[in-house]
mmCIF file of the C-alpha atoms, coordinates in Angstrom:
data_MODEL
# 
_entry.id   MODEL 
# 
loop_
_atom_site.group_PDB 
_atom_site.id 
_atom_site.type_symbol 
_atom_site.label_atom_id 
_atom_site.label_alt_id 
_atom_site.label_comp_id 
_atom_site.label_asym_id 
_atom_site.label_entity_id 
_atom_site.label_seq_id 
_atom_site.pdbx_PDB_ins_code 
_atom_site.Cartn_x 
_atom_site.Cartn_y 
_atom_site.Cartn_z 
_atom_site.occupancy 
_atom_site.B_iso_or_equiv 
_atom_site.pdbx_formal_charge 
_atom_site.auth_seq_id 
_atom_site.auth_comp_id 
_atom_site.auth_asym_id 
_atom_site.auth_atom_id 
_atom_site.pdbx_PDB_model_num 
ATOM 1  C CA . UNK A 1 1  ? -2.903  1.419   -9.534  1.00 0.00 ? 1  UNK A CA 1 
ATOM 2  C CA . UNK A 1 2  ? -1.682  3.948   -6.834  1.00 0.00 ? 2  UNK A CA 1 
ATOM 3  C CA . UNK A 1 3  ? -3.937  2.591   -4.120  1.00 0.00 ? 3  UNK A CA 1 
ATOM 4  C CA . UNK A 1 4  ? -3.458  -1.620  -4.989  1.00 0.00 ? 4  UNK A CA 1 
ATOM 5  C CA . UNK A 1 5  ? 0.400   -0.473  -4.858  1.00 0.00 ? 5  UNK A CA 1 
ATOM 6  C CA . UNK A 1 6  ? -0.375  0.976   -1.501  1.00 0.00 ? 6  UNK A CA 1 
ATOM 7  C CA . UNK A 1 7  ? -2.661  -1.709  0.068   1.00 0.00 ? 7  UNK A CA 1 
ATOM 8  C CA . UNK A 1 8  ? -0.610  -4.525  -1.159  1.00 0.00 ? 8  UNK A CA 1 
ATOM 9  C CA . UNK A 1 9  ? 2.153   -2.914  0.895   1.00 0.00 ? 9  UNK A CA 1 
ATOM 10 C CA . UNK A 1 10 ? 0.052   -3.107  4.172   1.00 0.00 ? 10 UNK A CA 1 
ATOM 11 C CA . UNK A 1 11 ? -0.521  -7.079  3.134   1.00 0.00 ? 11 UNK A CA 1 
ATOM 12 C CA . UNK A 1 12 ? 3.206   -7.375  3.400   1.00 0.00 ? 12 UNK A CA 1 
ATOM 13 C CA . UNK A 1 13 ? 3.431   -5.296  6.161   1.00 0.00 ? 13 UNK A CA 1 
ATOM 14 C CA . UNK A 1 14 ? 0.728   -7.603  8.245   1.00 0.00 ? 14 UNK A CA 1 
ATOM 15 C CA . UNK A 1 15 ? 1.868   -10.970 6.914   1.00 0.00 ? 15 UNK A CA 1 
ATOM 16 C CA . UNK A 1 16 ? 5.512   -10.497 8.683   1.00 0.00 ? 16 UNK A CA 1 
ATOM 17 C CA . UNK A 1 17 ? 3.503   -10.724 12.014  1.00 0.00 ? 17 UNK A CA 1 
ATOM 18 C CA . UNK A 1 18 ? 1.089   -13.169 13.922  1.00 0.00 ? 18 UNK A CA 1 
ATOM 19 C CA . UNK A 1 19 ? -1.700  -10.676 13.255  1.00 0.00 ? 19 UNK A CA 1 
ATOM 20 C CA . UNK A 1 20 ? -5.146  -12.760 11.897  1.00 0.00 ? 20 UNK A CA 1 
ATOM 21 C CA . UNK A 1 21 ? -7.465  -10.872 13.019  1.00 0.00 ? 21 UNK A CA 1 
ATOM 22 C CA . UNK A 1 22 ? -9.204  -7.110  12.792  1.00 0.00 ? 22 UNK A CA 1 
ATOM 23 C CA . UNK A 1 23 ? -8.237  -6.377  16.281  1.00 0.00 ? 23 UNK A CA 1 
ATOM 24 C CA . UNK A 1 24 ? -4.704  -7.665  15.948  1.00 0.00 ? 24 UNK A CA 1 
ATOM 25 C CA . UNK A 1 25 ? -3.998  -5.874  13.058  1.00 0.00 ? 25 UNK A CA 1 
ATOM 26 C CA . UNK A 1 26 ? -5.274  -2.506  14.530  1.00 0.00 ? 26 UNK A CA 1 
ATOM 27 C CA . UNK A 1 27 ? -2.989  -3.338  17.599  1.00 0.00 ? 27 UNK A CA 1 
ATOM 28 C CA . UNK A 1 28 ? 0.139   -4.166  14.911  1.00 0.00 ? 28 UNK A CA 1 
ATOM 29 C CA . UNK A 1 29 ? -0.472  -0.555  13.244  1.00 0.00 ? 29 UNK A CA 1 
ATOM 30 C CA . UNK A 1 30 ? -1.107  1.193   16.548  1.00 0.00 ? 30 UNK A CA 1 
ATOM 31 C CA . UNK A 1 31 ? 1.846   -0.141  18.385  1.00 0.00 ? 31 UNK A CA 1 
ATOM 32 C CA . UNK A 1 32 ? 4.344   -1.824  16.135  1.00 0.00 ? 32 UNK A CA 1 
ATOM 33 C CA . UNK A 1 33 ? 4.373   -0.418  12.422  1.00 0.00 ? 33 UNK A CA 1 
ATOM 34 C CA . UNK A 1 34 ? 5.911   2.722   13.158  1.00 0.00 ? 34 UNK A CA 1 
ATOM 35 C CA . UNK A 1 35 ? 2.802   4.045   11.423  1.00 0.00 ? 35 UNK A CA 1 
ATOM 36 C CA . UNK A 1 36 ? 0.523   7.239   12.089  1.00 0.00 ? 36 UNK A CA 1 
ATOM 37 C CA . UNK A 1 37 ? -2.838  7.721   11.842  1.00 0.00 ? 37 UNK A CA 1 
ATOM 38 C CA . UNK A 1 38 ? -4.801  10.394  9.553   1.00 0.00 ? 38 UNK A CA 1 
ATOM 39 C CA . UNK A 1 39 ? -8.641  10.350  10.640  1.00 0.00 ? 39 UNK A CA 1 
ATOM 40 C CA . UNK A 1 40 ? -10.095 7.144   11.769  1.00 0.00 ? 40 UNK A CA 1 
ATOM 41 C CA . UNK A 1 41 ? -7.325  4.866   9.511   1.00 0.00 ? 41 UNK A CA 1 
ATOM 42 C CA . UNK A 1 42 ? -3.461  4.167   9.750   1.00 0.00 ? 42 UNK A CA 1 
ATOM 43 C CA . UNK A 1 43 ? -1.023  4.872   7.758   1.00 0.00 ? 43 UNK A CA 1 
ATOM 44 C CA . UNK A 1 44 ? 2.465   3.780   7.227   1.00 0.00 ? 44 UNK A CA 1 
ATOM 45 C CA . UNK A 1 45 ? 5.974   5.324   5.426   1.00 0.00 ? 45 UNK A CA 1 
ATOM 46 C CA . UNK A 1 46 ? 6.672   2.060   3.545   1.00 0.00 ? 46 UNK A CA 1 
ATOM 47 C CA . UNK A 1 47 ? 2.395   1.891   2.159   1.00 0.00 ? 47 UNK A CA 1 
ATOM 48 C CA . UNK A 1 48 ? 2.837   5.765   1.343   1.00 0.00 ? 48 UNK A CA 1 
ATOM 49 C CA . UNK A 1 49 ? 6.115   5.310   -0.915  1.00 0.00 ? 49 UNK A CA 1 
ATOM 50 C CA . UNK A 1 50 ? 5.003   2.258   -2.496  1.00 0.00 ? 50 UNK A CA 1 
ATOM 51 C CA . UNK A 1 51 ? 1.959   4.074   -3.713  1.00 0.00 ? 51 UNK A CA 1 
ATOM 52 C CA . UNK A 1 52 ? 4.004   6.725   -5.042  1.00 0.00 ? 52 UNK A CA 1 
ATOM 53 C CA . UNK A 1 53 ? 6.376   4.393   -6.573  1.00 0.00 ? 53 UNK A CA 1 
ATOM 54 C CA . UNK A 1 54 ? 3.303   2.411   -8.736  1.00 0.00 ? 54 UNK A CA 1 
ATOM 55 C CA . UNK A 1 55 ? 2.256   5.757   -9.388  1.00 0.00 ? 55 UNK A CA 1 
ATOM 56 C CA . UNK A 1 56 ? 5.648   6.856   -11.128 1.00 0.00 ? 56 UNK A CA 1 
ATOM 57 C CA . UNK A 1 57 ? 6.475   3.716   -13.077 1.00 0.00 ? 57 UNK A CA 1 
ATOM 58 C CA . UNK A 1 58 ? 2.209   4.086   -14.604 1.00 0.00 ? 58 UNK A CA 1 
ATOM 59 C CA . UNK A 1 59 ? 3.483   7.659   -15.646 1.00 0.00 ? 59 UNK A CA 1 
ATOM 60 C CA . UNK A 1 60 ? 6.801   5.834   -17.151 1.00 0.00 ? 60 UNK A CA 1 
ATOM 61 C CA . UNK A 1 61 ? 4.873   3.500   -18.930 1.00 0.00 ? 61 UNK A CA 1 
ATOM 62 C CA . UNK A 1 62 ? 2.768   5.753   -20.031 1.00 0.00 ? 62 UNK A CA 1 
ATOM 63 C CA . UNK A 1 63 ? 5.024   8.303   -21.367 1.00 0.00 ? 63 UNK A CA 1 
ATOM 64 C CA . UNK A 1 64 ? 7.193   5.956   -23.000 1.00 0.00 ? 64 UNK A CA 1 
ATOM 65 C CA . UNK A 1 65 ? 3.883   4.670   -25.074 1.00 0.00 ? 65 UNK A CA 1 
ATOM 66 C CA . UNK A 1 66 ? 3.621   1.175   -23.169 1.00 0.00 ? 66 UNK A CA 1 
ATOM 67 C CA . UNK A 1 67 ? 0.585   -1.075  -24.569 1.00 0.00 ? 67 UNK A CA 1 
ATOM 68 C CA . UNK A 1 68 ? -2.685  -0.475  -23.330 1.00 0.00 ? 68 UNK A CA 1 
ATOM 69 C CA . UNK A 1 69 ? -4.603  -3.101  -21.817 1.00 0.00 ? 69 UNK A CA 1 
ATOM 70 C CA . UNK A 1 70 ? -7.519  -4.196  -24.791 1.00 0.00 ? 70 UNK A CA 1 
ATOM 71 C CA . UNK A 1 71 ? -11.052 -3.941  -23.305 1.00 0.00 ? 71 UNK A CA 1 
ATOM 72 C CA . UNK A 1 72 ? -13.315 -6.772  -23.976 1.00 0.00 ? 72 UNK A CA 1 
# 
């Protein structure tokens, strides 16, 4: 849930721009998202706090004995 949380961030992140391809997007991170990189891959504030944020409201749900999802 963490990581959809995160990547749905950098979907919001791109769709503000004109980027539509691979190489634009790599150019949008590299030069325009105020982002860093860690190994080979970007990374931005904004993606990095939203993870964290899905990842405390999962452990809120949790705790306060939210449904589980049935299982076919």
């Amino acid at each position: 849930m963490e990581s959809l949380g995160h990547e749905l961030q950098h979907v919001i992140e791109v769709l503000g721009t004109s980027a539509r391809s691979s190489a634009a997007m790599y150019h949008f991170f590299d030069r325009q998202a105020g982002g860093y990189r860690i190994g080979g891959r970007f990374e931005t504030y904004e993606a990095v706090q939203a993870g964290f944020a899905v990842g405390r409201e999962v452990a809120r749900a949790r705790r306060l004995g939210a449904p589980q999802a049935q299982q076919p």
